[in-house]
BAKOLMI-743627 format. One record per residue (C-alpha): x, y, z; residue number from 1; residue in three letters. Coordinates in Angstrom, 1 decimal. Example, Ala and Ser with C-alpha at 12.3 -4.5 7.8 and 13.67 -1.06 7.14 Angstrom:
% BAKOLMI-743627
      X      Y      Z resi resn
   12.3   -4.5    7.8    1  ALA
   13.7   -1.1    7.1    2  SER
***
This chain:
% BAKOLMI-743627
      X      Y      Z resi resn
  102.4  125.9   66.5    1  UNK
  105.8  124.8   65.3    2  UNK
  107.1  121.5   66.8    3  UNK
  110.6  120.9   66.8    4  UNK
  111.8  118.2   64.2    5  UNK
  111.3  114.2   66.3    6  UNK
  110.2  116.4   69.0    7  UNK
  106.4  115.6   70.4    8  UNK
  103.9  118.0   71.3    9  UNK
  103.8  119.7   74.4   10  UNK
  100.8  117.2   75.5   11  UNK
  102.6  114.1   75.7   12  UNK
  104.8  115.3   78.4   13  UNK
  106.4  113.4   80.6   14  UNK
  107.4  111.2   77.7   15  UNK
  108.2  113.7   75.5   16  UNK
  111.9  113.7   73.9   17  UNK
  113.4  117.5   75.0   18  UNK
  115.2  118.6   71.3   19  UNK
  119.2  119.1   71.4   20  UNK
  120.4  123.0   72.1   21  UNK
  123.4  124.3   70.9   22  UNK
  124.6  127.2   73.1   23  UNK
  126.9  129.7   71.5   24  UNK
  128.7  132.1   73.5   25  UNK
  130.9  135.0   72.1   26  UNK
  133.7  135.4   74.2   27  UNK
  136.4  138.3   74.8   28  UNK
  138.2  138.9   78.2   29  UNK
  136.0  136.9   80.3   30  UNK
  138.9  135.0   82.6   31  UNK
  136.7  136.3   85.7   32  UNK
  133.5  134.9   84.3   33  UNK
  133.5  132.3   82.0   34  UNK
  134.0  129.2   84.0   35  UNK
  131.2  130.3   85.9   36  UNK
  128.8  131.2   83.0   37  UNK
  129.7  127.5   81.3   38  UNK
  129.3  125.8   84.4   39  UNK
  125.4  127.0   84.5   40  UNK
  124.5  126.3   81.2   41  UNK
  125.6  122.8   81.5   42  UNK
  123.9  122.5   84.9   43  UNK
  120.5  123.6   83.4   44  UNK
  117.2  121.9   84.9   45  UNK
  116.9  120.3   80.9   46  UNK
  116.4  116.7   79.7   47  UNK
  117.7  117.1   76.3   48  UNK
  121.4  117.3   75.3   49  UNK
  123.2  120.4   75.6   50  UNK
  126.3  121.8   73.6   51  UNK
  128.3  124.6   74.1   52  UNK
  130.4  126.3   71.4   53  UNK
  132.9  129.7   72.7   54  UNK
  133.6  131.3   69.9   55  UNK
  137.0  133.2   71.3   56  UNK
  138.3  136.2   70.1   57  UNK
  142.2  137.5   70.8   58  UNK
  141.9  138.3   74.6   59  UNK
  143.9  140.4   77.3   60  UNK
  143.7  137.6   80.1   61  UNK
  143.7  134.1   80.5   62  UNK
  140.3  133.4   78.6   63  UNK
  141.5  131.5   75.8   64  UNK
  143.2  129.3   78.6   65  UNK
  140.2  129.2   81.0   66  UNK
  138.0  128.3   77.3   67  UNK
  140.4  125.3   76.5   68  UNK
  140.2  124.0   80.1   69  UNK
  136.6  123.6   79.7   70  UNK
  136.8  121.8   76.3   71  UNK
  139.0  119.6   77.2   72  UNK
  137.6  118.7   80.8   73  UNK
  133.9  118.7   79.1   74  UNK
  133.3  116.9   76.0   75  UNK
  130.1  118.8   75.3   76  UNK
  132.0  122.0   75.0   77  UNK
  133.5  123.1   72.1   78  UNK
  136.0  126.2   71.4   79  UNK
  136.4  128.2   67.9   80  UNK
  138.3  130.9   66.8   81  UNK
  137.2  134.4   66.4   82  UNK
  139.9  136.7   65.3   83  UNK
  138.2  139.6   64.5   84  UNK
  137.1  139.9   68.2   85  UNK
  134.0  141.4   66.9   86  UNK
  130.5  140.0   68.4   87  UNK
  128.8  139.3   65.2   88  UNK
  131.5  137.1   63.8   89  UNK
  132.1  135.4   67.0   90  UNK
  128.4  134.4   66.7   91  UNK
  128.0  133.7   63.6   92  UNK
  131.3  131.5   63.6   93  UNK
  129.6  129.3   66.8   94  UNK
  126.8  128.7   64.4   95  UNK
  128.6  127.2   62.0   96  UNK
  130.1  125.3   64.5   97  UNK
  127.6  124.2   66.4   98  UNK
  124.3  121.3   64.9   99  UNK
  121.5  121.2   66.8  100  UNK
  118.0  122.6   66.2  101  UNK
  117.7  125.1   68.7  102  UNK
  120.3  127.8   69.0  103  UNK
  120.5  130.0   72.5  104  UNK
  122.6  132.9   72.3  105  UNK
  124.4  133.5   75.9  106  UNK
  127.0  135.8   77.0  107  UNK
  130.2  135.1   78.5  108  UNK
  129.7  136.6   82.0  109  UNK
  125.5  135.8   82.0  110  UNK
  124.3  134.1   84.7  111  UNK
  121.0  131.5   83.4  112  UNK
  118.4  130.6   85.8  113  UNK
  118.3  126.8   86.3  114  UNK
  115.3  126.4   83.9  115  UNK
  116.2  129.2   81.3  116  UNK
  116.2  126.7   78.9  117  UNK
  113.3  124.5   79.8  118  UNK
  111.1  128.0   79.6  119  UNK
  112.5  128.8   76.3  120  UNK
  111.7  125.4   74.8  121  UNK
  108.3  125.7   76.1  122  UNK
  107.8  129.2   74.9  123  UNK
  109.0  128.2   71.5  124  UNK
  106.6  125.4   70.9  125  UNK
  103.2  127.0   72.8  126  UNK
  104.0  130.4   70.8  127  UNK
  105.5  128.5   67.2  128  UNK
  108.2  131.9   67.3  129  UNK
  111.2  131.7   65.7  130  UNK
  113.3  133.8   68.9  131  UNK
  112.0  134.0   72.0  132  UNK
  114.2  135.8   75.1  133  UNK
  113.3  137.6   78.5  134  UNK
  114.6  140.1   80.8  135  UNK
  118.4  141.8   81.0  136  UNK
  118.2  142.1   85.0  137  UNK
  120.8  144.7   85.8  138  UNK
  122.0  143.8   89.5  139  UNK
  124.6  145.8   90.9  140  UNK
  126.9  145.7   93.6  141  UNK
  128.6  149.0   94.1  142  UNK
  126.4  152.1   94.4  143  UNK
  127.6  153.2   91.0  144  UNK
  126.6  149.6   89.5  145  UNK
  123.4  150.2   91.5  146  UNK
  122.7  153.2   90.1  147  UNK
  122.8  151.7   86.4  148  UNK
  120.9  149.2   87.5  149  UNK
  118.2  151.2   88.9  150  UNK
  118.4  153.1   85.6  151  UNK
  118.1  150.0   83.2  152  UNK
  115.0  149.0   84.8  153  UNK
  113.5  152.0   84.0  154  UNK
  111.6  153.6   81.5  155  UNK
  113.0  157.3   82.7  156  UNK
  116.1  155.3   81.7  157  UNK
  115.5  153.2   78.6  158  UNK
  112.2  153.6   77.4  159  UNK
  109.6  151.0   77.7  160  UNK
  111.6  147.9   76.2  161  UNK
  109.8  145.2   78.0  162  UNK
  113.6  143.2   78.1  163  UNK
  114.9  145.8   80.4  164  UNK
  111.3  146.6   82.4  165  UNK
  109.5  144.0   82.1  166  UNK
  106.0  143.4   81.5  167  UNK
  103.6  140.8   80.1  168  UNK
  104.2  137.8   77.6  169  UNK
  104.0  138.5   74.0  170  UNK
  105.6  139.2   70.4  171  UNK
  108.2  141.9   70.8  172  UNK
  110.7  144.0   68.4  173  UNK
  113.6  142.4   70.0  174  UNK
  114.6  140.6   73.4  175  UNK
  117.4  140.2   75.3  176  UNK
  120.2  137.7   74.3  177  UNK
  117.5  134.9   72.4  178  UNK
  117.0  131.5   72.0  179  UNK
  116.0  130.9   68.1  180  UNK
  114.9  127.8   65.7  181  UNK
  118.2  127.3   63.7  182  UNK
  115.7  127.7   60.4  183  UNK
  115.3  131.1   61.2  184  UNK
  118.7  131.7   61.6  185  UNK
  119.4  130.0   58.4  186  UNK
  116.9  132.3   56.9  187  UNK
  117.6  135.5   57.6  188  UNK
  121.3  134.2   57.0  189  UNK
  122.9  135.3   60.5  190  UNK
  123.9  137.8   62.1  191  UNK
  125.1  140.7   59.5  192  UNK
  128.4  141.3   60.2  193  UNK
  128.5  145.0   59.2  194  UNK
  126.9  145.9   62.4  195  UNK
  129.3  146.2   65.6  196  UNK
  126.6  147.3   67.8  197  UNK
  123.0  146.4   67.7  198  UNK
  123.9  143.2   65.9  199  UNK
  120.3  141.3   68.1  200  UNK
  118.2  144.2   67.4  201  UNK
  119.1  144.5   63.7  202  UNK
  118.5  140.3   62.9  203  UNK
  115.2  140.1   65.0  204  UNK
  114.0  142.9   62.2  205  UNK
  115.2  141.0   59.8  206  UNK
  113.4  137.8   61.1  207  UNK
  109.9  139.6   61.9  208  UNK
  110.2  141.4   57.8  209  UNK
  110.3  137.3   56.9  210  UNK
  107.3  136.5   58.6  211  UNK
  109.3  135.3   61.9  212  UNK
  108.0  136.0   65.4  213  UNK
  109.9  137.0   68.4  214  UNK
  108.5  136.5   71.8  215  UNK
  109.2  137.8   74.9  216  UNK
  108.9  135.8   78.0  217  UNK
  109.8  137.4   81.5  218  UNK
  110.3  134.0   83.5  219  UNK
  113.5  133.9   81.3  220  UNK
  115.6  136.3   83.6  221  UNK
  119.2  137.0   82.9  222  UNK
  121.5  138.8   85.2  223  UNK
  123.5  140.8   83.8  224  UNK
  125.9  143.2   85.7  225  UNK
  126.3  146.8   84.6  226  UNK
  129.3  149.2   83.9  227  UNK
  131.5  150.0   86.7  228  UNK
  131.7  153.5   86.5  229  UNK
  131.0  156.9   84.3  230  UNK
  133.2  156.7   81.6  231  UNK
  132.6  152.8   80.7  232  UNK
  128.4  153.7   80.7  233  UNK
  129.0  157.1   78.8  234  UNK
  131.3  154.7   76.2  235  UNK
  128.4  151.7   75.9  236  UNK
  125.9  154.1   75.4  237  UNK
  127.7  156.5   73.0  238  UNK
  128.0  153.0   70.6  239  UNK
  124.4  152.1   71.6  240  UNK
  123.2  155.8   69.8  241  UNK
  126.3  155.5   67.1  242  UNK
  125.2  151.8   66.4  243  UNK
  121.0  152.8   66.5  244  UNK
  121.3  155.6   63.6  245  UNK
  122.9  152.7   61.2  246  UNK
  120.2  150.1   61.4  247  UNK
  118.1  153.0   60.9  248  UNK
  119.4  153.8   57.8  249  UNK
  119.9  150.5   57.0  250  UNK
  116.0  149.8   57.4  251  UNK
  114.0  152.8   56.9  252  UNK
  110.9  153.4   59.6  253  UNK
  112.6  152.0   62.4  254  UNK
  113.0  154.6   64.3  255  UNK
  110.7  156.3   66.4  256  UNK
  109.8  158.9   69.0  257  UNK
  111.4  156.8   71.9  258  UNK
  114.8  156.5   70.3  259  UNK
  114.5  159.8   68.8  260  UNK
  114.2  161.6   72.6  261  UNK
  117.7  161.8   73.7  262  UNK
  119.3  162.9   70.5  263  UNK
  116.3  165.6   71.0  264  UNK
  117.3  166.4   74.1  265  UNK
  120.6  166.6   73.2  266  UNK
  120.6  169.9   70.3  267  UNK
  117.6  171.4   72.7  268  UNK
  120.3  171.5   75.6  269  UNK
  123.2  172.2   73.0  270  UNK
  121.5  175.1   71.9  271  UNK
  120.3  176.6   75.1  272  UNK
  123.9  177.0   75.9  273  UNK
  125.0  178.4   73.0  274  UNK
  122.6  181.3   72.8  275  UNK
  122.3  181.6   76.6  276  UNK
  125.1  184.7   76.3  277  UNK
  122.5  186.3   74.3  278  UNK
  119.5  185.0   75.4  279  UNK
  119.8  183.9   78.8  280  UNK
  116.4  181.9   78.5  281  UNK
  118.2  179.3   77.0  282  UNK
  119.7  178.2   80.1  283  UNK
  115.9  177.1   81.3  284  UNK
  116.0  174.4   79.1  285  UNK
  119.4  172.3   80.1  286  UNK
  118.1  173.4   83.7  287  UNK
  115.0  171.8   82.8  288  UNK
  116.1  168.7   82.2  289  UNK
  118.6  169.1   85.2  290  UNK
  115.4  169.2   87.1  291  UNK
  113.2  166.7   85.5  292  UNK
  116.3  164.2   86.1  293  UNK
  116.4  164.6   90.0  294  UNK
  112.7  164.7   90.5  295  UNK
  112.8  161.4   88.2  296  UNK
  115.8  159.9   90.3  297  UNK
  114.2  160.7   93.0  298  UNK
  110.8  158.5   91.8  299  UNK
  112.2  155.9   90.7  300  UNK
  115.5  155.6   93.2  301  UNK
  113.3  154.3   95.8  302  UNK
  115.2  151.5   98.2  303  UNK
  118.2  152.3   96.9  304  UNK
  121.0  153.3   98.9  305  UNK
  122.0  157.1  100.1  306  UNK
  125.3  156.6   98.0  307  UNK
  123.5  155.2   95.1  308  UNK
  120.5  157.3   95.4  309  UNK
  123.3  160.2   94.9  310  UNK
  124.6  159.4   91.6  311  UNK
  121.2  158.3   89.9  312  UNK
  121.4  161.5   88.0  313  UNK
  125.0  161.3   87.0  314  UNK
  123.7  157.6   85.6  315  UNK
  120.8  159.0   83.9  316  UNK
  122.6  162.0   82.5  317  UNK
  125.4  159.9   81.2  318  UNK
  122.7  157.3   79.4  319  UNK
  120.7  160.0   77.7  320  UNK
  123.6  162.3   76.5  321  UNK
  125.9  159.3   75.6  322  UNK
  123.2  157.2   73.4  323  UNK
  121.9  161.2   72.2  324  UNK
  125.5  162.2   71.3  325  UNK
  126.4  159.2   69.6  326  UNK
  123.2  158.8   67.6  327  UNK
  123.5  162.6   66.1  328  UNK
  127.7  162.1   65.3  329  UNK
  127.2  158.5   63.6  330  UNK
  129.2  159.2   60.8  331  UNK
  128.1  158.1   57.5  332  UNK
  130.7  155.8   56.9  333  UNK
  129.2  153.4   59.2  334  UNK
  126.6  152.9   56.6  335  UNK
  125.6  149.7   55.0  336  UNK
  126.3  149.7   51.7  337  UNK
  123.8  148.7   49.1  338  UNK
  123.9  145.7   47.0  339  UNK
  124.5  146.5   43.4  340  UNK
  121.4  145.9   41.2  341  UNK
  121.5  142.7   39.3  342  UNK
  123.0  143.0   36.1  343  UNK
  125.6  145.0   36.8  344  UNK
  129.1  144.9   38.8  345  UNK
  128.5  149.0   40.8  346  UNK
  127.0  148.8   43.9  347  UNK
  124.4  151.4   44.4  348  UNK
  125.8  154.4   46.3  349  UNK
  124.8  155.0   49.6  350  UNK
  122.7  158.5   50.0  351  UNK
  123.9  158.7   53.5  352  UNK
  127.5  157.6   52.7  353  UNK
  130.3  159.8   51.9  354  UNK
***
């Protein structure tokens, strides 16, 4: 176990001294949703003191407004630039900014529970990880938003990531959002800023490779609400799959056969239709997969809606061709490059770079 510095054990509760969080929150066009989100974190069932940095990048609404009207109405909330607008900067930059001990990561439009950050101070010392985080719960309100939701919870969806379907307590490749020790931030140096996408998934590798631990804990629930419609899912996951293929190259043997499925599925279906004028046996295999989609919607779509129920498959379509489609065109100018060896000024040319 890992106590927090002037922080008692967990066995001298209810005297114990709750260590200082610093809650950073990257923030682009969230007018609709900010107040709301600030106004939970700072109303969190937790007895030590609580910052909050926004880190704001160059919006299309009234955010920057609606982030200044907070700091200046709330003393414990403080607002930093981003002008990149990109998430890994914006996060980065609220670290910097922000001082205290424990760091929680939280989204602009998330909704905490009341003791979000009670459990994860509690999980951190029991556990001694260095990132602990629970589950993404996708609620939606339309039957298209429903749909997603549906789909994110489940594995016919997105695999078995225990932050999207839950399951038992325990270490874990990466979880949603995170609350983390500032050392291990300071460790693994941040967030890597080369990485537009996949940004949590890439750092938590980085702080397992240095002997960290990540924990997931599923009485920290999130809700988070999905895309609105087709073409904003097919877009998120089309970045998820671009995004994917670079930490994979980045970190070789971190890919395998769950992320490897839909890009899979993807040529198999590709190529049925191309040699079905030929061969009309290809055509079984994107029918196939038309089939294995309704029988799984219907499975899985249980107490949903009629009108949701009816575009589950559209939803789990759109997620496996999007995140296949953009894992196989990732271009290889997305690549990290590689330092240069010491001792010399050329960095080491990238064998998947152009």
């Amino acid at each position: 176990m890992k106590p927090f510095p002037d922080s008692p054990q967990m066995s001298q509760s209810p005297s114990r001294v709750w260590p200082p969080i610093s809650v950073i929150m990257p923030v682009l066009n969230e007018e609709r949703h900010l107040a709301e989100a600030v106004r939970q974190v700072l109303a969190q069932q937790y007895e030590g003191p609580i910052e909050v940095v926004l880190s704001v990048g160059p919006s299309h609404d009234r955010t920057q407004e609606v982030a200044d009207a907070i700091a200046a109405a709330d003393p414990r909330v403080v607002v930093v630039p981003n002008p990149t607008g990109r998430t890994p900067n914006a996060l980065n930059a609220a670290i910097a900014a922000s001082r205290n001990p424990i760091v929680a990561r939280v989204d602009g439009h998330a909704m905490l529970p009341p003791d979000y950050l009670a459990t994860a101070v509690e999980t951190l010392e029991q556990t001694g990880a260095d990132n602990v985080g629970g589950i993404m719960a996708a609620e939606g309100v339309t039957p298209f938003e429903e749909a997603v939701a549906c789909a994110m919870t489940s594995k016919i969806g997105v695999g078995n990531a225990r932050f999207h379907t839950g399951g038992q307590a325990g270490p874990a490749d990466t979880v949603y959002l995170g609350v983390f020790r500032r050392e291990a931030l300071e460790r693994v140096g941040g967030y890597d800023e080369h990485f537009q996408r996949a940004q949590d998934w890439e750092m938590n590798h980085r702080i397992r490779e240095t002997g960290g631990l990540v924990y997931f804990q599923p009485r920290m629930r999130v809700s988070y609400r999905p895309r609105p419609n087709a073409r904003a899912l097919a877009k998120q996951y089309f970045h998820y799959g671009r995004w994917r293929r670079v930490v994979s190259r980045t970190h070789q043997g971190t890919i395998n056969l769950r992320y490897l499925a839909p890009p899979a599925a993807v040529l198999a279906m590709v190529l049925g239709i191309v040699v079905s004028p030929f061969f009309w046996p290809g055509l079984l295999v994107p029918g196939a997969y038309l089939a294995a989609i309704l029988a799984g919607s219907v499975l899985t779509g249980r107490g949903l809606s009629a009108a949701a129920l009816a575009r589950l498959p559209l939803v789990y379509a759109t997620m496996h061709v999007s995140w296949g489609t953009g894992f196989l065109t990732s271009p290889p100018r997305l690549s990290k490059p590689r330092p240069a060896p010491q001792g010399t000024g050329t960095p080491v040319r990238n064998p998947y770079g152009e």
